[in-house]
TIMARFI-948133 format. One record per residue (C-alpha): x, y, z; chain. Coordinates in pm, whole numbers, plus 50000, padded with zeros to 5 digits. Example, Ala and Ser with C-alpha at 12.3 -4.5 7.8 and 13.67 -1.06 7.14 Angstrom:
BEGIN
<node><c1>51230</c1><c2>49550</c2><c3>50780</c3><chain>A</chain></node>
<node><c1>51367</c1><c2>49894</c2><c3>50714</c3><chain>A</chain></node>
***
This chain:
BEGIN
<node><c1>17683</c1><c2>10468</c2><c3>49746</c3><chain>A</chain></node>
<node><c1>17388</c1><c2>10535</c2><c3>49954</c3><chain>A</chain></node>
<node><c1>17095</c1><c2>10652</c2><c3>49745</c3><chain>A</chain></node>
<node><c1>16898</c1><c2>10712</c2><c3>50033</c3><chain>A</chain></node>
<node><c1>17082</c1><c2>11020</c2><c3>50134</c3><chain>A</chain></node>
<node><c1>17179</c1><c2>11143</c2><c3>49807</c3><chain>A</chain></node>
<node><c1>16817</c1><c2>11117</c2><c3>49692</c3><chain>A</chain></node>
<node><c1>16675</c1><c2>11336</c2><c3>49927</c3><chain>A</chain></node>
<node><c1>16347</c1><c2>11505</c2><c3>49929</c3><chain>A</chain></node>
<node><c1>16516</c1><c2>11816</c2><c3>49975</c3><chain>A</chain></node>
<node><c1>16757</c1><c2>11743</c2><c3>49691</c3><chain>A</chain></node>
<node><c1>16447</c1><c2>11681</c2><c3>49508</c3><chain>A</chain></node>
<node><c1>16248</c1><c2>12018</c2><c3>49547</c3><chain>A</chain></node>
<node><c1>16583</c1><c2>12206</c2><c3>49481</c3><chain>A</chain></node>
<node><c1>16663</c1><c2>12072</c2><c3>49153</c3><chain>A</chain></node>
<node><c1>16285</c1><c2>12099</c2><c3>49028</c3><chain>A</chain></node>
<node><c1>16278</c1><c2>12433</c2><c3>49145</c3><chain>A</chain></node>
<node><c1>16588</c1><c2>12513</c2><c3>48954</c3><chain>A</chain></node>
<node><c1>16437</c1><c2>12335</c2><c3>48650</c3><chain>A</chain></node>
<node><c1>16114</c1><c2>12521</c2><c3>48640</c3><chain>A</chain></node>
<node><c1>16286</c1><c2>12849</c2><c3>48631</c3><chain>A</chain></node>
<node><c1>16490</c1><c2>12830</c2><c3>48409</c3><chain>A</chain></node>
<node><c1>16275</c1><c2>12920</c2><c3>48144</c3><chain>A</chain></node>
<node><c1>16192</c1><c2>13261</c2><c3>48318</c3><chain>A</chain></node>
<node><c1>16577</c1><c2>13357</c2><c3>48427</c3><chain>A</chain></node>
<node><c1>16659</c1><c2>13285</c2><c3>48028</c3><chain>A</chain></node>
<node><c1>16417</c1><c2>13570</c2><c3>47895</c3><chain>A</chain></node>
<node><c1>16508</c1><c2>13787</c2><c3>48163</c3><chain>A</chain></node>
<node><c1>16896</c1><c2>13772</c2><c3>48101</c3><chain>A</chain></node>
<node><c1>16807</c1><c2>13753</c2><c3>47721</c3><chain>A</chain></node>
<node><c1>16594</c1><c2>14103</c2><c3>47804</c3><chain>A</chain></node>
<node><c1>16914</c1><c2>14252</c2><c3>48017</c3><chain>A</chain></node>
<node><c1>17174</c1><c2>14140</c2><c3>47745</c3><chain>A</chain></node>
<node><c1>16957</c1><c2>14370</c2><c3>47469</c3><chain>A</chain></node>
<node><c1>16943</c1><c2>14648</c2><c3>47681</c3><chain>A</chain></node>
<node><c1>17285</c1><c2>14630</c2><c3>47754</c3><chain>A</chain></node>
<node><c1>17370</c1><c2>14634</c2><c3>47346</c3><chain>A</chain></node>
<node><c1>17091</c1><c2>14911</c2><c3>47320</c3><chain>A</chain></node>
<node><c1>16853</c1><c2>14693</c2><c3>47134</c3><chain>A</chain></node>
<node><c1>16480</c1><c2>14756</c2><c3>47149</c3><chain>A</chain></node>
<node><c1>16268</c1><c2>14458</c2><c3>47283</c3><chain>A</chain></node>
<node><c1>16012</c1><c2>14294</c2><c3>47104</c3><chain>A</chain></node>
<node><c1>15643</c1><c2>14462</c2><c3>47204</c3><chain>A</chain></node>
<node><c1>15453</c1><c2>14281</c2><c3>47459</c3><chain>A</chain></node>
<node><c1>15023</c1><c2>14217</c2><c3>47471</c3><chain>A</chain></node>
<node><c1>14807</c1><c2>14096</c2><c3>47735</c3><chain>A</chain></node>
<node><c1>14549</c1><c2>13864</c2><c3>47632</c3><chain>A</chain></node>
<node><c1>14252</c1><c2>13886</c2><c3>47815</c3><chain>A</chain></node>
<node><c1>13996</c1><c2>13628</c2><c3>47833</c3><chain>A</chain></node>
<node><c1>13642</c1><c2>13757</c2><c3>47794</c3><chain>A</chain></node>
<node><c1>13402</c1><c2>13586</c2><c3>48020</c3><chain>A</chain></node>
<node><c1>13479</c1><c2>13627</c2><c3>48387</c3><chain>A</chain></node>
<node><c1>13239</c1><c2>13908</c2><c3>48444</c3><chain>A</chain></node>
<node><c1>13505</c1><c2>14247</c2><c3>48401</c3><chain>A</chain></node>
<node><c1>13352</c1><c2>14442</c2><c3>48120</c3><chain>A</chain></node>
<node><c1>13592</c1><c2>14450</c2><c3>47835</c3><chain>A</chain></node>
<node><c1>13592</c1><c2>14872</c2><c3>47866</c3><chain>A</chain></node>
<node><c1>13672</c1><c2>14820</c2><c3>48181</c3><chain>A</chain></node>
<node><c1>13977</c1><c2>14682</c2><c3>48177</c3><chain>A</chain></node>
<node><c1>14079</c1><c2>14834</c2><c3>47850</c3><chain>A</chain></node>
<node><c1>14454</c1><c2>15044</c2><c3>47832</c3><chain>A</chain></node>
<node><c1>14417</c1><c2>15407</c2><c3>47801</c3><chain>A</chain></node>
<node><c1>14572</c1><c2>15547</c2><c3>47466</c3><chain>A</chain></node>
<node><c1>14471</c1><c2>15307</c2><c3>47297</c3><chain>A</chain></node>
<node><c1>14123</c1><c2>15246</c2><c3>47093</c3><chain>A</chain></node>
<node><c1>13890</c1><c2>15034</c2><c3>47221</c3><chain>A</chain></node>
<node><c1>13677</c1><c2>14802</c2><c3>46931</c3><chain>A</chain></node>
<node><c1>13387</c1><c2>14614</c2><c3>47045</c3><chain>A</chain></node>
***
């Protein structure tokens, strides 16, 4: 067998591109298949990290109270 063909760089980049996404494709089929059964999905939050010069009120959702 020659491993110099069949270890390619581009064989390489595809199959750790594959690997890294997997994790993303499987909560977005998981999401699709619980729509499709008319399930609710779980609630979502974004964490913001304090610090990087955006006033918290600022970036704050509407409807929703803000607490200092």
């Amino acid at each position: 067998m020659n491993y110099k063909n069949y270890f390619s760089r581009r064989r390489f980049i595809q199959s750790l591109s594959l690997g890294a996404s997997t994790p993303i494709l499987g909560s977005m089929l998981n999401r699709i298949a619980m729509g499709a059964q008319g399930e609710i999905a779980p609630m979502r939050f974004l964490f913001v990290v304090e610090g990087n010069s955006v006033p918290p009120k600022q970036v704050h959702p509407e409807g929703i109270p803000f607490i200092e």
